[in-house]
C-alpha positions in Angstrom: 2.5 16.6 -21.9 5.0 14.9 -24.3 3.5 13.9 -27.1 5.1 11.3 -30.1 4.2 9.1 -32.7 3.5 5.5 -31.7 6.3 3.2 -33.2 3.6 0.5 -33.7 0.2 1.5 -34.8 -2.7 -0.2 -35.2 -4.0 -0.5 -38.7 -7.5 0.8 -39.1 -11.0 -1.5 -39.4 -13.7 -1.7 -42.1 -16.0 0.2 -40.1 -13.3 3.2 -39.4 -12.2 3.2 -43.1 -16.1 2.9 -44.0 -17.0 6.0 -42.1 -14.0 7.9 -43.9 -14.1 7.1 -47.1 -18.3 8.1 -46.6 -17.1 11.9 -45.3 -15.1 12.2 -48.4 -17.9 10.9 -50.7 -20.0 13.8 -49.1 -17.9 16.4 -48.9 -16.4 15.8 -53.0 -20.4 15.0 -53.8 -21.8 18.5 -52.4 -18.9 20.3 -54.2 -19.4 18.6 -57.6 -23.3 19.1 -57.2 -22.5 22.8 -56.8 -20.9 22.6 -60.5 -23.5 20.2 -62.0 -26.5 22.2 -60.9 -25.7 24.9 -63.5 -24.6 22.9 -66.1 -27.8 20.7 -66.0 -29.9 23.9 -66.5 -27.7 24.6 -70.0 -28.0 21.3 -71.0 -31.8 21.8 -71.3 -31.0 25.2 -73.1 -28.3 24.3 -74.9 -28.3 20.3 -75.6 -26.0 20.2 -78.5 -23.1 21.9 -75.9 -19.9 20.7 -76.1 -19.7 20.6 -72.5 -22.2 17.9 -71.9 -22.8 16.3 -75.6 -21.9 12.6 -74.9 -18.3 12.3 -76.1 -17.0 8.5 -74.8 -19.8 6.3 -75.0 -22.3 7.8 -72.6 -20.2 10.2 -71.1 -19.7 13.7 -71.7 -16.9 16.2 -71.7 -18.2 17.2 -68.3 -18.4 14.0 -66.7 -14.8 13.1 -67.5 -13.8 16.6 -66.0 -15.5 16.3 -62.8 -14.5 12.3 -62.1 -10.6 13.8 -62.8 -11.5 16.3 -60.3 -13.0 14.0 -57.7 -10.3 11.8 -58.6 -7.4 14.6 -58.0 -9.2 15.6 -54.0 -8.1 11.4 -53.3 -4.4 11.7 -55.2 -3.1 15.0 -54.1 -4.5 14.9 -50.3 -3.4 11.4 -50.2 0.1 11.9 -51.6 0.7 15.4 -49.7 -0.6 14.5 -46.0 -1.3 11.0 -46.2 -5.0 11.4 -45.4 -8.0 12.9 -47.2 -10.3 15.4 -44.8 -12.3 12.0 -44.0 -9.2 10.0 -42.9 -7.8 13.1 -40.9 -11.5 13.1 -39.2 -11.1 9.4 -38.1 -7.6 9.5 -37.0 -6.1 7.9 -40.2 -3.4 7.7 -42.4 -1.8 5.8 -45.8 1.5 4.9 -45.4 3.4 2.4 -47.5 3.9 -1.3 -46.1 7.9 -0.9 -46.0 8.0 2.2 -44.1 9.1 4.6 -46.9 7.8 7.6 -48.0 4.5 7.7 -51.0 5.5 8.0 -54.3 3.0 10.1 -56.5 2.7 7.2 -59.2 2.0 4.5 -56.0 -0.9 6.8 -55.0 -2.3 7.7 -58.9 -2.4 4.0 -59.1 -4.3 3.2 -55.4 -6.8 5.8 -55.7 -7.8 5.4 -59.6 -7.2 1.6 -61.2 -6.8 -0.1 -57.1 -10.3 1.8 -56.2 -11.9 0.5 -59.2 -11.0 -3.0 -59.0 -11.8 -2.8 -55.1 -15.2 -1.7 -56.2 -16.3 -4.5 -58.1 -18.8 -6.4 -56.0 -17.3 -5.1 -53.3 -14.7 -7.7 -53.3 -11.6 -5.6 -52.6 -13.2 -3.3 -49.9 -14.5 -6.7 -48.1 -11.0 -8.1 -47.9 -10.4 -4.8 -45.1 -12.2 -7.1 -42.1 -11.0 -10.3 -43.8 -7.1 -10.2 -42.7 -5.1 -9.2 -40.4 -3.2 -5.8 -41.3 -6.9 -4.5 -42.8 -5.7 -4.4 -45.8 -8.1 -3.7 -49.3 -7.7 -5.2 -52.9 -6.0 -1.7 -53.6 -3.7 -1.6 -50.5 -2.2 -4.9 -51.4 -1.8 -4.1 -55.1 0.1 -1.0 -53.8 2.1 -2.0 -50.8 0.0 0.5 -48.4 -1.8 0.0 -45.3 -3.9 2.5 -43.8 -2.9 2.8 -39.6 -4.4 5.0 -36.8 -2.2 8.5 -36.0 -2.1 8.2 -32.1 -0.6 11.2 -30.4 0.1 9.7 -26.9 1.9 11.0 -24.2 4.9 9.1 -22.8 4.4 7.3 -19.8 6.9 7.5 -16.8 9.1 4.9 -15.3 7.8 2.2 -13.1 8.3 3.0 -9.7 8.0 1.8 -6.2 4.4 1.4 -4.9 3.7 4.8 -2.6 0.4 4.8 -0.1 -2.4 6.8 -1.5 -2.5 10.3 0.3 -4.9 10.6 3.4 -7.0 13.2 1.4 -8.0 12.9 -2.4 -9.4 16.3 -3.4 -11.8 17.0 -7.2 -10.1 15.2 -10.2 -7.7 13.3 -8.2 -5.3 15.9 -7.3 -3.3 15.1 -4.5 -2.9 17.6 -1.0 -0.7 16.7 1.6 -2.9 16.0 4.6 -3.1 18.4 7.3 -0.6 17.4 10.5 -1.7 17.0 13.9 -1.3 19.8 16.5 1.6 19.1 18.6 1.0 18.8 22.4 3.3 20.2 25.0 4.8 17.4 27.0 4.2 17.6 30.5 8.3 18.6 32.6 8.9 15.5 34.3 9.2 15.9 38.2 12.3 15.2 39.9 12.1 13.5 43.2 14.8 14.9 45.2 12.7 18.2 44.3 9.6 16.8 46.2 11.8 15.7 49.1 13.5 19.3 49.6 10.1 20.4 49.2 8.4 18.3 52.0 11.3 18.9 54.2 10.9 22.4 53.9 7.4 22.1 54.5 7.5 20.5 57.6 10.3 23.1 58.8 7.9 25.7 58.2 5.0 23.9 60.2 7.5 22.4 62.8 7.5 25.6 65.1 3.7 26.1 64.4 3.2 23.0 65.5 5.2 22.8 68.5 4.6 23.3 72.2 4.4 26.5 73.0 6.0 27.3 77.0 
């Protein structure tokens, strides 16, 4: 099987995007509980810790850390393959509107200041299954668009229509069908054979036959 990108994609859906950007949510969610489990337990210990003492407004040291970390899985996925591990799941990939490569400032700015304004009220996210090229608040600030990766394989030429094969074995593999047993003709009699034949005959009967002195 030849396999090759498709020239024209289609761009992916709300729902598609939904389910994605949910995987990545989960997966960036277990590994950030894994670090704020223990720091929880030393903020009842400790609670004047630098770590988790609110430092802007009512956010710590820690807080800021981890949202640059979750932050960083979306930028450096997205700007080295194209796709986080949820996109890659569902098929998906950013790629910039004019056809050229990602530039690392392009995606810093989709994934951190294009998110947030996409996520007030929901507004930017609902504009995905409002037009055309599914395209957020964040992907039209940027010039991105996010399109299926289809692998297909190249289909052959059209050709002349050919009769289906007499027999059609498991999983449509074709078998040349069996040929009929061949018949010996029967030699074809000549009739100047049959008259030497009778004449002969009756030459051997003729003194049998005749009278006998």
């Amino acid at each position: 099987m030849q396999s090759q990108e498709n020239n024209n994609p289609a761009c992916g859906g709300f729902f598609v995007r939904l389910a994605a950007y949910l995987i990545d949510l989960l997966l960036v969610g277990t590994m950030l509980l894994i670090v704020k489990i223990p720091m929880f337990f030393v903020r009842l210990s400790h609670p004047d810790n630098f770590l988790t003492s609110p430092l802007l407004f009512r956010f710590s040291l820690l807080d800021i850390l981890l949202y640059l970390a979750a932050s960083a899985y979306f930028v450096i996925l997205t700007y080295q393959t194209g796709a986080t591990v949820g996109k890659r799941l569902m098929n998906l990939r950013v790629v910039s509107v004019d056809g050229g490569p990602l530039t690392l400032l392009n995606v810093l700015y989709r994934e951190t200041v294009g998110r947030y304004l996409s996520s007030l009220l929901f507004v930017g996210y609902i504009l995905v299954g409002l037009n055309n090229e599914k395209r957020g608040l964040h992907d039209m600030i940027c010039d991105t668009k996010v399109v299926y990766v289809c692998k297909c394989m190249q289909l052959p030429p059209r050709r002349a229509y050919q009769p289906m094969p007499a027999y059609m074995p498991y999983y449509g593999q074709p078998v040349a069908p069996v040929p009929p047993q061949q018949v010996p003709a029967a030699p074809e009699r000549n009739p100047a054979d049959d008259g030497s034949a009778d004449s002969g005959q009756e030459g051997a009967d003729g003194p049998a036959d005749g009278p006998q002195e």
